[in-house]
N, C-alpha and C positions, 0 to 999 in steps of 0.2 A: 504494500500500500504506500503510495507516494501519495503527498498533496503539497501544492504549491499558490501560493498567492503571489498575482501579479498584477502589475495595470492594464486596464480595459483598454485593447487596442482598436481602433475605428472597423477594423475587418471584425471583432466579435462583437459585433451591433446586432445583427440577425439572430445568432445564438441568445443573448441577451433578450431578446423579442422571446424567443420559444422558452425559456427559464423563466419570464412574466408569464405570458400564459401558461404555463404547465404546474407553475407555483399556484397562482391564483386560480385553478381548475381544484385542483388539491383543495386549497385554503376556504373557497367563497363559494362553490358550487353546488352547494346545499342551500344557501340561503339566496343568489343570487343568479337570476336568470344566466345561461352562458352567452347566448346572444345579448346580454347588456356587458359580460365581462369582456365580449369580442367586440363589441363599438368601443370600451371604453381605450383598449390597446389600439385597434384602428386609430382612434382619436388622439389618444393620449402620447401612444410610443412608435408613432412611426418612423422608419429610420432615418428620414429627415430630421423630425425632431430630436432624436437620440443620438443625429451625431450634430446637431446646437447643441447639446447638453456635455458632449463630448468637450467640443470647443469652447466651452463657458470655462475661464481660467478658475472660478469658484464651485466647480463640482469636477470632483475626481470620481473617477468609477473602478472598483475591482474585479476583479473576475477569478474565483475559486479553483484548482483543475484535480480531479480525482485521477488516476494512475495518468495523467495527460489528456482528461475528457473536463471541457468547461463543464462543473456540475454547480454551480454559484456565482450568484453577481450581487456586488457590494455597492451601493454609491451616497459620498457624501459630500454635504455640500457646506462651504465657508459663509456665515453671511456677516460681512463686512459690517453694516451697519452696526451689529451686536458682539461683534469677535468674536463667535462663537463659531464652532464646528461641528454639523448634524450628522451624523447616521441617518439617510432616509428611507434607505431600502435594505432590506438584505435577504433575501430569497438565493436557497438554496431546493434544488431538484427534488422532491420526494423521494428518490432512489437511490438518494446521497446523505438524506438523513441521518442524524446522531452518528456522523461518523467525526465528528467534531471541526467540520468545513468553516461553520459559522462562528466559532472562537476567535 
């Protein structure tokens, strides 16, 4: 078992798309129609937007990899105004669970 943490690079932007949905399928799909959680990625994370977010010098993104397979995506953001530093995401694969990706 290898794990490795590195920085999200602009080419694992699509992967990153499929660890949103496949997290949130996991997490929300009980309580939350799937065709609302698939507009809200449509809407929300499309690779346009996720590589502005890339580019935004106040949000960093990580990316997880289990034996060399991206099974996690970290992204946090700076916000200036308050010096502060958020954790806003951290989704990790259901298949990659408690295997301690998210520490």
């Amino acid at each position: 078992m290898s794990i490795n943490i590195r920085l999200c690079h602009q080419d694992d932007l699509e992967i990153v798309r499929t660890i949103l949905w496949e997290t949130w399928k996991e997490s929300y799909s009980k309580f939350i129609p799937l065709d609302d959680l698939m507009g809200y990625l449509n809407e929300q994370y499309t690779i346009k937007k996720l590589t502005e977010q890339y580019h935004d010098t106040n949000v960093i993104g990580y990316v997880a990899e289990y034996d060399d397979v991206i099974a996690g995506y970290e992204k946090t953001y700076y916000s200036e105004k308050e010096n502060r530093l958020y954790v806003q995401q951290l989704y990790i694969l259901p298949v990659y669970q408690n295997l301690g990706l998210g520490k």
